[in-house]
C-alpha positions in Angstrom: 152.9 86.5 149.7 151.1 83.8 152.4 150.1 87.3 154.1 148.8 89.6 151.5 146.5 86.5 151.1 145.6 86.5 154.9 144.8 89.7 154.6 142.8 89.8 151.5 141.4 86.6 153.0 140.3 88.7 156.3 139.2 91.8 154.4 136.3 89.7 152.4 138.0 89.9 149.6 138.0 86.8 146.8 140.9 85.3 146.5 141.8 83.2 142.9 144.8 80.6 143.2 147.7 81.9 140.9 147.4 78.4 139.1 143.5 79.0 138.2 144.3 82.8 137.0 146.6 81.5 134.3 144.6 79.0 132.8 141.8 81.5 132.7 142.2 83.1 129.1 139.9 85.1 127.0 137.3 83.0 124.8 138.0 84.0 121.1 135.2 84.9 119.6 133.8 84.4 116.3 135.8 86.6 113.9 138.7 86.4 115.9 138.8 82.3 115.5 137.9 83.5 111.5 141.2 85.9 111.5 143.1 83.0 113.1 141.7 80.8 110.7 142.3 82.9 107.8 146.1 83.5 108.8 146.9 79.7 109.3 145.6 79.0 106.1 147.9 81.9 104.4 150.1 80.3 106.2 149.8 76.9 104.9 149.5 78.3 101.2 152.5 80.5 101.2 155.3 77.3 102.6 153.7 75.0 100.3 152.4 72.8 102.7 148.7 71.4 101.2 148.7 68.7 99.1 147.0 68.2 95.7 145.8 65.3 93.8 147.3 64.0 90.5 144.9 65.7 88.5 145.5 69.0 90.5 142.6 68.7 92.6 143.3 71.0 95.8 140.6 69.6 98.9 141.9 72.3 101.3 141.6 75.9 98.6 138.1 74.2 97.1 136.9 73.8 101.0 138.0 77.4 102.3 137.7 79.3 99.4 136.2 77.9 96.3 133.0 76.5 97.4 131.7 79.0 99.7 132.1 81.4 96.9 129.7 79.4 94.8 127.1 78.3 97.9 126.7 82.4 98.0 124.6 82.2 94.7 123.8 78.4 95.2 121.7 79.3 98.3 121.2 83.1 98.5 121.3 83.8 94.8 119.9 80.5 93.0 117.8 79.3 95.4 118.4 75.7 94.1 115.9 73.2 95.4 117.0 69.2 95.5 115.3 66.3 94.9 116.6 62.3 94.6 119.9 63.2 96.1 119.1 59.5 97.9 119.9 57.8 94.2 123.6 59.6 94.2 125.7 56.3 95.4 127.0 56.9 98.7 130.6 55.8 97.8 132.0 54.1 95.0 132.3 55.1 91.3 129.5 56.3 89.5 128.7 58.9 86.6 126.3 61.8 86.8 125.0 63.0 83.4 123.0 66.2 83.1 122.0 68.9 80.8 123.8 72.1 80.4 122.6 75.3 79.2 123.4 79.0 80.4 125.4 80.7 77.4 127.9 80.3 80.8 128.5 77.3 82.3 127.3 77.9 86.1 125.4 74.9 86.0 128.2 72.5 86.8 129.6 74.8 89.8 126.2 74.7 91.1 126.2 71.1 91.0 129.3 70.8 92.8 127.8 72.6 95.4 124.2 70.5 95.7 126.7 67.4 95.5 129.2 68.4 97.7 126.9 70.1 100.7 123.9 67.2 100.1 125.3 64.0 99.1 128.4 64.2 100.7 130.7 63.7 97.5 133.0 65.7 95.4 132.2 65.4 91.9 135.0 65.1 89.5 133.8 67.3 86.2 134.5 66.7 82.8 134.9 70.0 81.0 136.2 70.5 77.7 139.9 71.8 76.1 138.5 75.1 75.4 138.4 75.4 79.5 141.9 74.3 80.1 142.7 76.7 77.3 141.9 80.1 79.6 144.8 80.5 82.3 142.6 81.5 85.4 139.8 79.8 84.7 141.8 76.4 83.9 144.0 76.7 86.8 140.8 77.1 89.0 139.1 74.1 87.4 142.2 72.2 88.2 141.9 73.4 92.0 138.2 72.6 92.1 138.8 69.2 90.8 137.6 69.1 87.3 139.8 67.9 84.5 139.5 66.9 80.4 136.7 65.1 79.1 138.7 62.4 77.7 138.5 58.6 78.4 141.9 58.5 79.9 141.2 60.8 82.9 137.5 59.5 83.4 138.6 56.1 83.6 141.5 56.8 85.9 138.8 58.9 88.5 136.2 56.0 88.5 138.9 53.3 88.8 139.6 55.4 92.5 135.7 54.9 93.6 135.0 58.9 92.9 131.9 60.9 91.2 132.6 61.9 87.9 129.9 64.4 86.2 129.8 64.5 82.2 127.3 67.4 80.1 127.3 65.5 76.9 125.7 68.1 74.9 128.7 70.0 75.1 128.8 73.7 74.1 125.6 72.9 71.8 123.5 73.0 75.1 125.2 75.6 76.7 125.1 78.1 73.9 122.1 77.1 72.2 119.7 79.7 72.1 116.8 80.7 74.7 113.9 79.9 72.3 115.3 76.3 72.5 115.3 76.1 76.0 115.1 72.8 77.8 115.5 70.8 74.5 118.2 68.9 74.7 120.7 68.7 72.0 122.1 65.5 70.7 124.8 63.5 73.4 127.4 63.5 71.5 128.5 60.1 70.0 127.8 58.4 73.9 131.8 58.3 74.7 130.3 58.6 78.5 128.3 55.6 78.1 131.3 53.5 76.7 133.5 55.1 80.1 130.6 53.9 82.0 130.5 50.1 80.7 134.2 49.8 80.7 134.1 51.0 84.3 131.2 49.1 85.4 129.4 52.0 86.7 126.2 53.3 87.3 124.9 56.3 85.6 122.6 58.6 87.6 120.4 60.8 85.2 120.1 64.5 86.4 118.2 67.3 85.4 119.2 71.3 86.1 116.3 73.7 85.7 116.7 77.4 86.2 120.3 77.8 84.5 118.6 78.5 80.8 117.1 81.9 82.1 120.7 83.4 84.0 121.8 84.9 80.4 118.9 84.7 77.9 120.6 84.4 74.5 118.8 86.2 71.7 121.5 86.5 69.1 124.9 85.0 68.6 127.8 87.3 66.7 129.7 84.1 64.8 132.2 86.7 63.0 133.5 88.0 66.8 133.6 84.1 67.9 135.6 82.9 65.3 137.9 85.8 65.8 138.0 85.4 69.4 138.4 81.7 69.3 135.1 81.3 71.2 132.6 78.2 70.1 129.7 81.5 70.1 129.5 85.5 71.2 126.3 85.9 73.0 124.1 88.5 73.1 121.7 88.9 75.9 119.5 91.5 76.9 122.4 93.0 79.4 125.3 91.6 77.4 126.6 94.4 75.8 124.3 96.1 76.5 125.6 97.0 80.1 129.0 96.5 79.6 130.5 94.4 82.4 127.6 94.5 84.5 125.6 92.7 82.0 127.7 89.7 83.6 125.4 89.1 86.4 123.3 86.5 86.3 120.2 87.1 86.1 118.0 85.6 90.0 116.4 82.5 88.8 114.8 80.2 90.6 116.3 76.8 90.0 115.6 73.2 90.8 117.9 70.1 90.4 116.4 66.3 90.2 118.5 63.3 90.3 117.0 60.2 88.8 117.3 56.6 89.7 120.9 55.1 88.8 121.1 53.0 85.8 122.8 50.0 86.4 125.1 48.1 83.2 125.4 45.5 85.1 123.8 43.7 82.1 126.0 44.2 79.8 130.0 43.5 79.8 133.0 45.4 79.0 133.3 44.6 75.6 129.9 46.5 74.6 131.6 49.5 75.2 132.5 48.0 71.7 129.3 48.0 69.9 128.5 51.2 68.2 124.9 49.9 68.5 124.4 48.9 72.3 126.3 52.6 72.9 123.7 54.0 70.7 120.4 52.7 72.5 122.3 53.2 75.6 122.8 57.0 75.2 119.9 57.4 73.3 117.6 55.9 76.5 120.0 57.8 78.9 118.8 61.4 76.7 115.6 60.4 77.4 115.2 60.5 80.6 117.2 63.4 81.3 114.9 64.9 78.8 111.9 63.9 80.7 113.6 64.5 83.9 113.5 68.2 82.8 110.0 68.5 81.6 109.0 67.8 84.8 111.2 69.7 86.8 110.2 72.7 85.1 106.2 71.9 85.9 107.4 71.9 89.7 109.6 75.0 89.7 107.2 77.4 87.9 107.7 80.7 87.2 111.2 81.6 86.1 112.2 84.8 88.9 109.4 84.0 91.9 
C-alpha cells in the first residue's frame, strides 16, 4: 500500500488520505433532505411518538402539515395584508375577538396563519359544538389546537399564558347573507367579555376583510338545513351550481387589522358578574371591530384586484 502511494505520488497523480475520503459524503440536496424529512416524520406518527396537549392540540402535525396547507391560500391565494400585529401581546394571555363571515369559516384558519407566521403565537380558537360534531373536521380542529367555546376550556387556555381567539357573532356572521356584508351581527350575550375579566386579560379587537366575498350567499334553503342538521344551506353563484367545484373560494383580496388591546385592568373579577358592565363592555368591544372594518375595507379596495 506505502508503494502504490509512492508511485501515484511520482506519477503526478493526487493522492487523498483514506481518512479524508470517508468523511467526504455526498451533500443532500433539497428534496432529498425533504424525503428524509418526510419519512422521519412517518416515522414518528406511525410508533406514536409526538406528543399532544390536553385539549388535543398536536404542535408537530399543525407545523408539518396543517399550516403550510393553509399559508398556500393565506399567501398565494388570499393575499392577506397585516397591519397592528405589534398590539398582539408578545406572551402571556390575551383574547383576540374578530368578525366572521364567509358562509365557511376560512376566516379563522387564515388567522391562525397571520398569527402564527407574524406574531409568533398559536392561537387557541373557540369554535362551536356543531364543529366538534363532523368527525374529520373536529378531529382536525383538535390537531390544530382549537377546542369548544365554553368558559371551562377558555379559562383553562388563558390560565397557561396562551392566545385564545373568539368570533362572537357565531354562525349569524358567518352565514348571514352577502347584501349584509361587513355588518356585524349582535355578540352574543358577551360570555367572552366575562372569560376576559375573570382572567384578567386583554382583549385585542381585530377586523378580517376579504372573507365576505369567498362564497357570496344569495339564498339560503332552510328546509335542506333543518334536514341536514346545518344552522343554513347556502346558495352561491357556484354552489350548486357547479357541483363540487363550486367549493373553491372565490380569489379575494383580503386584509386583516389588529387594534390596540383593551386592558380590564379597571375592573375586577366580580364584574364578570354584572350583566350591565358585560353589556357596555361587549357592546364598546362591537364597536370598534365594527369600525375597524369600515376602514379596512376603504384600504383594501376592490374586492378581486
Amino acid at each position: 500500500m506505502i508503494n502504490a502511494h509512492r508511485d501515484a505520488a511520482e506519477d503526478g497523480a493526487q493522492v487523498i488520505p483514506l481518512d479524508s475520503a470517508r468523511r467526504r459524503e455526498p451533500e443532500r440536496g433539497p428534496l432529498e433532505r425533504r424525503i428524509a424529512e418526510g419519512l422521519a416524520f412517518l416515522r414518528r406518527r406511525l410508533a406514536g411518538d409526538y406528543e399532544v396537549d390536553e385539549f388535543g392540540f398536536d404542535p408537530e402535525l399543525n407545523e408539518a402539515v396543517l399550516l403550510p396547507a393553509a399559508r398556500a391560500l393565506y399567501e398565494h391565494w388570499f393575499r392577506v395584508e397585516l397591519a397592528g400585529v405589534d398590539n398582539v401581546p408578545k406572551d402571556g394571555g390575551a383574547l383576540i375577538v374578530a368578525n366572521h363571515s364567509g358562509t365557511l369559516p376560512i376566516d379563522g384558519i387564515m388567522l391562525s396563519v397571520a398569527l402564527n407566521d407574524h406574531a409568533g403565537r398559536h392561537v387557541r380558537l373557540l369554535g362551536a359544538d356543531l364543529v366538534y360534531q363532523v368527525p374529520v373536521l373536529g378531529h382536525l380542529s383538535r390537531k390544530a389546537g382549537h377546542t369548544l367555546a365554553c368558559h371551562a376550556d377558555a379559562a383553562r387556555l388563558l390560565g397557561k399564558g396562551e392566545l385564545v381567539g373568539v368570533f362572537p357573532e357565531g354562525f349569524k356572521g358567518v352565514g348571514k347573507p352577502f347584501a349584509d356584508r361587513y355588518k356585524l351581527q349582535r355578540f352574543g350575550r358577551g360570555g367572552f367579555v366575562e372569560t376576559a375579566l375573570r382572567a384578567n386579560v386583554p382583549i385585542v379587537p381585530a377586523a378580517i376583510v376579504g372573507a365576505e366575498e369567498i362564497y357570496p350567499k344569495i339564498a339560503d334553503l332552510r328546509p335542506l338545513a333543518r334536514l341536514l342538521g346545518l344552522p343554513y344551506f347556502p346558495i352561491t353563484p357556484t354552489f350548486p351550481l357547479l357541483g363540487p367545484a363550486g367549493l373553491i373560494p372565490l380569489p379575494s383580496k383580503w386584509m386583516i387589522q389588529f387594534g390596540e388591546p383593551m386592558t380590564l385592568d379597571e375592573y375586577g373579577a366580580d364584574a364578570a358578574d354584572d350583566p350591565m358592565t358585560v353589556f357596555n363592555i361587549t357592546d364598546h368591544v362591537r364597536e370598534n371591530v365594527q369600525q375597524m372594518l369600515y376602514d379596512t375595507l376603504l384600504r383594501r379596495g376592490p374586492a378581486f384586484l
